[in-house]
Steps between C-alpha positions, in 0.01 A plus 500: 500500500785758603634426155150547324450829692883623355407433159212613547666869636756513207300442260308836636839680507559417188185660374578787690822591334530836456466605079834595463647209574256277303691524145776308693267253693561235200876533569479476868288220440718300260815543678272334834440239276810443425629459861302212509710196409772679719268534803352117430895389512603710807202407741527127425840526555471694839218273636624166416841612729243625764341173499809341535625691791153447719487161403169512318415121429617498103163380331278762692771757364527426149087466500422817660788712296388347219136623494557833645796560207286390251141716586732764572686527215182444228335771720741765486524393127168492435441854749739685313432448160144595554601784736613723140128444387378693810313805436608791703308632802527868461428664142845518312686840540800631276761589810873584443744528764770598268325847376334691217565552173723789484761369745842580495792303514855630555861378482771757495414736275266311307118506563226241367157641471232178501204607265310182615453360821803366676383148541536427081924403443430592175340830514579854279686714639723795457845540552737813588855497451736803598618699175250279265113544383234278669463183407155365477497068520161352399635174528831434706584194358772363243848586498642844524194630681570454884607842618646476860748245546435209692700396824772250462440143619682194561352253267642126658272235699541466864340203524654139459454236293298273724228783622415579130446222436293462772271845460451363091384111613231662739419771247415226257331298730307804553407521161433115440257561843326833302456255188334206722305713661349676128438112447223471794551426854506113408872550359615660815361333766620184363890623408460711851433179670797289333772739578392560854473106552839489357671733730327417849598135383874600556447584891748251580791684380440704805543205731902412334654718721485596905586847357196660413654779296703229286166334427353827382769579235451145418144542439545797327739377212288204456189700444705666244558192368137454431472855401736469209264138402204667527648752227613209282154348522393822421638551143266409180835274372517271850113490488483361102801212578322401793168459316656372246546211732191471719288505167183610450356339839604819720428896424801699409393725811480198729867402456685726703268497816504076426920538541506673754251265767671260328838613695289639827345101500877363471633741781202393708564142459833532569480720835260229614757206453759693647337556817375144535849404421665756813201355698624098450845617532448663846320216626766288443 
């Protein structure tokens, strides 16, 4: 209910946005949606190592996590995109916070005068140079028409190798989640439900070590393990060889979600024989 009630409450706040901001409610929006696989990853990862360090009995664990990642993550799917198709509250209002048309910009001795209103990059404008007539821009674009120079920057990436290629496998899972989801709720709830079955399958990599910081990083590369898979899956060319073998008895759809509880069932049976097997071995 507490969850019903804060879905419920958003869902009025987003109404409620003020109209300046709505022209960039799709953007907010789709970068939310994009956090998604990230945020699926993250919390599974967290809870599972909770779990682990209270000693939460493994089945009631995995069960439990496993429901509340999937409703969660088809609701906030399923919330957002319809969230864009929300009509405002309050009757739409042209506001600027950056001025008026007629604005002027200096930089030295050289001032801008915006003939349209701030907010358009593109806008006309006139342009006075010491010594020289006005210039009058109608369009300032193409090459030789930018006016005031432009700051230097260092152009180099700061970021390695690894966390790139992090940020692009969860931006594409992103997208492959945007593209289920345009295929009806089926499609997501069923791929949503094979990669979350998948990952809380793998809770006992957080029983290897005493440490529980060691098991964490542990868990952590292996979930990017089955990040990097799920991209592979993922690709038209992986998706054709595959059905190229299964035949015509399967969807083309169906055959990721299939691999994947394929592996989750595997991991399963093989956490359950190793703790029958630690069992035997203590008793004797």
């Amino acid at each position: 209910m507490s969850l019903l009630k804060f879905i419920e409450v958003w869902i009025e706040a987003v109404r409620h946005i003020p109209a300046l901001t709505i022209t960039i409610l799709p953007e907010i929006l789709r970068a939310l949606t994009s956090t998604l696989p990230f945020s699926l990853y993250i919390s599974i990862l967290m809870t599972l190592s909770y779990s682990v360090r209270r000693n939460i009995r493994g089945p009631a664990a995995i069960l439990i996590l496993f429901v509340i990642s999937v409703g969660f993550n088809v609701a906030a799917g399923v919330g957002l995109e319809k969230a864009g198709t929300l009509p405002p509250a309050a009757p739409e209002r042209t506001v600027s916070t950056l001025g008026h048309p007629g604005l002027m910009l200096n930089q030295g001795n050289i001032t801008m005068i915006l003939l349209e209103d701030p907010s358009k990059p593109d806008g006309s404008r006139v342009v006075s140079i010491p010594d020289q007539p006005l210039i009058y821009q109608e369009k300032p674009v193409g090459p030789g028409n930018s006016i005031l120079p432009l700051p230097s920057a260092p152009f180099h990436e700061d970021l390695p190798y690894f966390l790139k290629s992090i940020i692009l496998d969860f931006s594409l899972m992103a997208k492959y989640y945007q593209n289920l989801l345009g295929q009806g709720i089926l499609q997501l709830i069923i791929y949503t439900a094979a990669v979350c079955l998948l990952l809380c399958s793998l809770r006992f990599l957080f029983t290897v070590s005493r440490w529980p910081l060691a098991n964490l990083f542990l868990g952590a590369l292996v979930f990017r393990g089955i990040l990097t898979l799920e991209t592979f899956l993922d690709t038209r060319e992986t998706l054709d060889l595959i059905h190229s073998f299964l035949g015509n008895w399967m969807p083309l759809q169906y055959t990721g979600p299939l691999i994947l509880t394929g592996m989750a069932v595997l991991v399963m049976l093989y956490s359950i024989l190793a703790y029958f097997a630690r069992g035997r071995k203590r008793d004797e």
